[in-house]
C-alpha positions as MATLAB code, in Angstrom:
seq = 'XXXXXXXXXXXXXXXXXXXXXXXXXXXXXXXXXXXXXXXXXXXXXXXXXXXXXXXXXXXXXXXXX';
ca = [
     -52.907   51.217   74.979;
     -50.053   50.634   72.663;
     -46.736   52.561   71.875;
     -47.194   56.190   70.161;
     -44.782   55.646   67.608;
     -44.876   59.536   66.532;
     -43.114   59.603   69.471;
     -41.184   57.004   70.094;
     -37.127   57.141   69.582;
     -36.237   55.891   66.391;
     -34.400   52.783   67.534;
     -37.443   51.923   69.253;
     -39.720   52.011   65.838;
     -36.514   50.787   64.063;
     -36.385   47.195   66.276;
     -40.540   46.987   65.909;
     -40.984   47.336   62.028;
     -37.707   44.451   62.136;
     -39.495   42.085   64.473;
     -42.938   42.688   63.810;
     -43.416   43.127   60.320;
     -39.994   41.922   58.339;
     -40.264   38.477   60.665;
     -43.867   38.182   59.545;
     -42.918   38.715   56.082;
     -40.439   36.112   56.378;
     -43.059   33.514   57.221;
     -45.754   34.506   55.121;
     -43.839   35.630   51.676;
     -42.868   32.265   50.669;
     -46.838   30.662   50.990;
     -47.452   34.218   48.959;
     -44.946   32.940   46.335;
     -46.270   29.340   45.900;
     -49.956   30.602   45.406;
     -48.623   33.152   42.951;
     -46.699   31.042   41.862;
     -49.892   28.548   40.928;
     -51.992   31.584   39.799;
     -49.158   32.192   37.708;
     -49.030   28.683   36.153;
     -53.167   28.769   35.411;
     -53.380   32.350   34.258;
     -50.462   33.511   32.688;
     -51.050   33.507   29.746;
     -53.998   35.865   30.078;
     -51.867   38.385   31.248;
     -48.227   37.200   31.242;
     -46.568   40.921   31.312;
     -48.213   41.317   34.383;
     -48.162   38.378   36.148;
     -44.589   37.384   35.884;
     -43.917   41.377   36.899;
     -45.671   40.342   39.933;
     -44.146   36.846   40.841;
     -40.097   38.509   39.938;
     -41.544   41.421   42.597;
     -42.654   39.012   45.308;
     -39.140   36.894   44.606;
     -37.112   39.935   45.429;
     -39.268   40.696   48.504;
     -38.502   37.119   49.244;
     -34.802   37.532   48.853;
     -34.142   41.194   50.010;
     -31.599   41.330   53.001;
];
């Protein structure tokens, strides 16, 4: 059975979100960013407003601390 986070101390859930989640972002954002980055490049200009929202979003994911 895995850790009850509810109760868990914070450090705990703290050092799990950091190695679990943010280190699988960090792998997985910039493949995210290259296919947006293509869907981007074919559709655009169907909806450019949104689509370039999206890829500046997914950059700043990509650089956030």
């Amino acid at each position: 059975m895995g850790m009850d986070w509810n109760t868990a101390p914070l450090g705990e859930l703290i050092d799990h979100i950091i190695s679990t989640h943010r280190e699988y972002l960090k792998l997985e954002l910039p493949r995210i960013a290259q296919r947006l980055q293509q869907v981007v490049q074919v559709h655009g200009a169907a909806d450019a407003a949104t689509l370039h929202q999206l890829a500046d979003v997914c950059e700043g994911l990509r650089h956030s601390p």
